[in-house]
N, C-alpha and C positions, 0 to 999 in steps of 0.2 A: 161459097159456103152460105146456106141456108140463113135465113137473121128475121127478125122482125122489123117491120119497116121503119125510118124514122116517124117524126109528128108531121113533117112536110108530104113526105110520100104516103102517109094514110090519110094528107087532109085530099091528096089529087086521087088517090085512089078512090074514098071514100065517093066524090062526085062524082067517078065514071062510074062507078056501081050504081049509085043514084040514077042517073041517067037511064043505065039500062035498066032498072029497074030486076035487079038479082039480088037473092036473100044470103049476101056475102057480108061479111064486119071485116072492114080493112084491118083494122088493129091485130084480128087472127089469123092473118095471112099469112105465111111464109115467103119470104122473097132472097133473089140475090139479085142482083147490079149483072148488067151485061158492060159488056166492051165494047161502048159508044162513046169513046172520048169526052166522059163527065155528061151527056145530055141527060142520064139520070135511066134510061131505059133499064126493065125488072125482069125477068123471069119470077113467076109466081108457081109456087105452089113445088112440093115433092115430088120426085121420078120428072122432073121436067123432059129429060131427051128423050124418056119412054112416052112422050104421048106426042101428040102434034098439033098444029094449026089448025083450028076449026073456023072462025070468021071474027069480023072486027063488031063491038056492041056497040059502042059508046068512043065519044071522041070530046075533047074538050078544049078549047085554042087559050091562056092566059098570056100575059107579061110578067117575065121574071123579072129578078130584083134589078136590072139592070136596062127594064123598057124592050128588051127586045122578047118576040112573039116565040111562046113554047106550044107545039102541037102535041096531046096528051091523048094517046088513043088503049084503048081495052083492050086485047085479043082474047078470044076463048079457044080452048081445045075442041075436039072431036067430040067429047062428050057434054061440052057448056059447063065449063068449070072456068074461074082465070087462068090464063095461060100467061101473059105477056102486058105488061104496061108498055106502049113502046114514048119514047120522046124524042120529039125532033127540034130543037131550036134554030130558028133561022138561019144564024152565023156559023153552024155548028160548036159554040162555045158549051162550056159548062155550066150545064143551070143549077144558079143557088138557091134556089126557091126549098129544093126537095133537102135541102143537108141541114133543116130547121128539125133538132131533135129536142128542145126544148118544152 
């Protein structure tokens, strides 16, 4: 189900946009949660299954609340839209970083 991101996943989003340097506002983004056992990985944007992989823009390596290392990468669709936040935490644990709604 479609949602708007928390304040945690718009502050990571927000820097890989940065990064790549694209005229996106995390905050207006549409997202849902993928099935990564809590590493926090998004699918972005409406019609998600109707479009596909187009290339990775932007990557960002942090420490979540608990010191271990979160890889935080962009992906874009076919047509350079977001497509995908993905996250890989080391231990494959669940990162708390991104469930900051506050």
């Amino acid at each position: 189900m479609m949602r708007t991101p928390t304040t945690g996943e718009v502050r990571i989003l927000q820097k890989l946009i940065e990064r790549a340097a694209m005229p996106f506002d995390a905050e207006l983004l549409l997202v849902d949660s993928m099935d990564d056992g809590g590493m926090g990985s998004l699918k972005i944007g409406k019609a998600h299954s109707e479009r596909s992989f187009g290339s990775v823009c932007a990557e960002l390596e942090l420490n979540d609340d608990d010191g271990k290392p979160v890889l935080f990468s962009l992906y874009l669709d076919t047509a350079g839209n977001p497509y995908e936040m993905d996250a890989f935490k080391s231990d494959y644990s669940e990162t708390t970083m991104l469930k900051n709604n506050s």
